[in-house]
C-alpha positions in Angstrom: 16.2 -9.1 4.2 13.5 -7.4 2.0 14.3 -5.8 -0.9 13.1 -2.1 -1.1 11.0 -0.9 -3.8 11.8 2.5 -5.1 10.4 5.4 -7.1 12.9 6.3 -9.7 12.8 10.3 -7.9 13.6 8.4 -4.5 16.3 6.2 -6.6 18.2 8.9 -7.9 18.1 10.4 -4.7 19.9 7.5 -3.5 22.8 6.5 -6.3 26.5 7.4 -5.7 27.7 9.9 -9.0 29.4 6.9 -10.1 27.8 3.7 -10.0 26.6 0.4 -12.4 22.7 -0.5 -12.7 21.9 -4.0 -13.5 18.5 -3.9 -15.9 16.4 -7.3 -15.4 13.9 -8.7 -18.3 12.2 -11.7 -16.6 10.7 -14.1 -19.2 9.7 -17.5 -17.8 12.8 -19.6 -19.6 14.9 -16.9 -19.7 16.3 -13.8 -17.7 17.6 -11.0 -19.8 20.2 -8.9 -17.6 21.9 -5.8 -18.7 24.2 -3.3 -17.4 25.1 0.5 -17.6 28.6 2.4 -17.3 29.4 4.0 -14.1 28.3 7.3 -15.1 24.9 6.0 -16.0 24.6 7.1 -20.0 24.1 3.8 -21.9 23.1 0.6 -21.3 24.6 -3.0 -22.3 23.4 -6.1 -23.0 25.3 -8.4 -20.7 24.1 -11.7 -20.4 20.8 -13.8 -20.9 20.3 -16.6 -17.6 18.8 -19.9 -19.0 16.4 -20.5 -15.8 16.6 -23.3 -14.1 15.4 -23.4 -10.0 14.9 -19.8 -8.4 17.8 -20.2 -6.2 20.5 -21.3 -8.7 19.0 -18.3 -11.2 19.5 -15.8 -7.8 22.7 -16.9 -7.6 23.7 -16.1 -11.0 22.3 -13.0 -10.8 23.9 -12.0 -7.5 27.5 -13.3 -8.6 26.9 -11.1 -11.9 25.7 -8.0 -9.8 28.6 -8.3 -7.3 31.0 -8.7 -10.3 29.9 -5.8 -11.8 29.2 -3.6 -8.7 25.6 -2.7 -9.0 23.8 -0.6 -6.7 20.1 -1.2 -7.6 18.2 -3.2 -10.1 15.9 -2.1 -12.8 13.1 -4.4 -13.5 11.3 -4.4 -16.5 7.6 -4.6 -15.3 4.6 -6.0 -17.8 2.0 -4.7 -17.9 -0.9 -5.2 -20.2 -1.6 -2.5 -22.7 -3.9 -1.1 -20.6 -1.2 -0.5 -17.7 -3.0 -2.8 -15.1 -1.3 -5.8 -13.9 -1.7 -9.4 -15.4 -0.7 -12.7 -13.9 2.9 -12.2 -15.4 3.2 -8.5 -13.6 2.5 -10.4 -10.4 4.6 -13.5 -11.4 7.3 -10.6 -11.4 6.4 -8.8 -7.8 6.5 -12.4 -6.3 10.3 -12.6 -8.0 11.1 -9.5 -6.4 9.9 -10.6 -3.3 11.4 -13.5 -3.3 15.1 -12.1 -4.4 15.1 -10.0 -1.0 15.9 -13.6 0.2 19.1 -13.6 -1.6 19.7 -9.8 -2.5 19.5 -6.2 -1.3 19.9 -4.1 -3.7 16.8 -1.4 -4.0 14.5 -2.4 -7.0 12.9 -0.1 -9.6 10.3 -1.3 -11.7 9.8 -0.1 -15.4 7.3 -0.3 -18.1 8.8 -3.0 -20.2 5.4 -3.0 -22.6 6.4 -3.7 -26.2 10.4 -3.9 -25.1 10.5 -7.5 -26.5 8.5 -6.0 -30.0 10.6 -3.7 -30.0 14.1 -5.2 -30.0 13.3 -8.0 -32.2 12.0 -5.6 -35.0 15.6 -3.6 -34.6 16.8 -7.6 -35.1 14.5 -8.2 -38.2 15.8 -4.9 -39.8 19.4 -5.6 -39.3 19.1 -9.6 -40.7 19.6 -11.4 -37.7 18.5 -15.5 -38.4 15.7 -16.2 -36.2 18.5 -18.1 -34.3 21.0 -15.0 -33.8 17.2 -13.2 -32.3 16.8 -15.8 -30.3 20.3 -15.6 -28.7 20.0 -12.2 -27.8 16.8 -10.6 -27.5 16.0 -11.1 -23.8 19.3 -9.5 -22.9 19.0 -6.6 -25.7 15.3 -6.4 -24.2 17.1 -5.7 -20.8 18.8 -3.3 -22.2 16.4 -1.5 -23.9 13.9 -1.3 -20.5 17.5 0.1 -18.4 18.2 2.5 -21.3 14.7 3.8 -21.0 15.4 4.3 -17.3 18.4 5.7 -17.7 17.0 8.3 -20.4 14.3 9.3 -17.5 17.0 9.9 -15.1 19.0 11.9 -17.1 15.5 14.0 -17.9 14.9 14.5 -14.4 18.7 15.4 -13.3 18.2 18.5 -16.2 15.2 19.4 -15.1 16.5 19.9 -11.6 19.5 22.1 -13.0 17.4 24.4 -14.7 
């Protein structure tokens, strides 16, 4: 089974009017996962995955997936600042590609540059100990990279109405 990348045009294409998208944030220790309502309008932070071997980490994600219903994953992708692909964008492809081992769900990537930053300032305004940051920024960064997918989505549904 290979897991099929998609354009986020060839993904909406493709998504039932009512259905959950899982948002990934792959770190190396950690995997950030996030979720969306059925409708598609906001995103939640769900759960962050202590790694461990790739196929125990799979089959958390693939048990929280099924739970939840998901019909396609969004993966935050990192590029440099640039946009071209470093070692950790390619660490991520070779993730992907090794997922359509365990998974089918279509894939997405998305620009995940400064998610990470980004989150943890929203932490550091709102007081959160360096511990409570810890705790939940990978999963608040999956968040963050769905809900800027989900934001697109919505932009190019309008646009298509008007």
């Amino acid at each position: 089974m290979a897991i099929e990348i998609l354009t986020i045009e060839a993904l909406l294409e493709r998504l039932p009017r009512y259905a959950r998208l899982f948002g990934l944030d792959l770190g190396t220790k950690t995997i950030g996962v996030a979720v969306t309502d059925v409708e598609r309008h906001i995103a939640t932070p769900l759960e962050t995955i202590r790694r461990e071997k790739f196929t125990a980490d799979v089959q958390k994600l693939a048990a929280l997936a099924k739970a939840q219903e998901a019909v396609a994953l969004v993966i935050g992708m990192p590029l440099n600042m640039d946009g071209t692909e470093g070692p950790r964008a390619q660490a991520t492809r070779t993730f992907v590609r090794n997922l359509g081992q365990h998974m089918s769900l279509p894939v997405l990537f998305w620009d995940e540059r400064l998610s990470t930053a980004a989150v943890t300032r929203t932490l550091i305004e709102q007081d959160a100990s360096r511990a409570k940051r810890a705790e939940v920024v990978d999963r608040m960064a999956a968040a963050y990279i769905l809900q800027g997918a989900l934001d697109r989505m919505q932009h190019l549904q309008r646009e298509r109405q008007a």
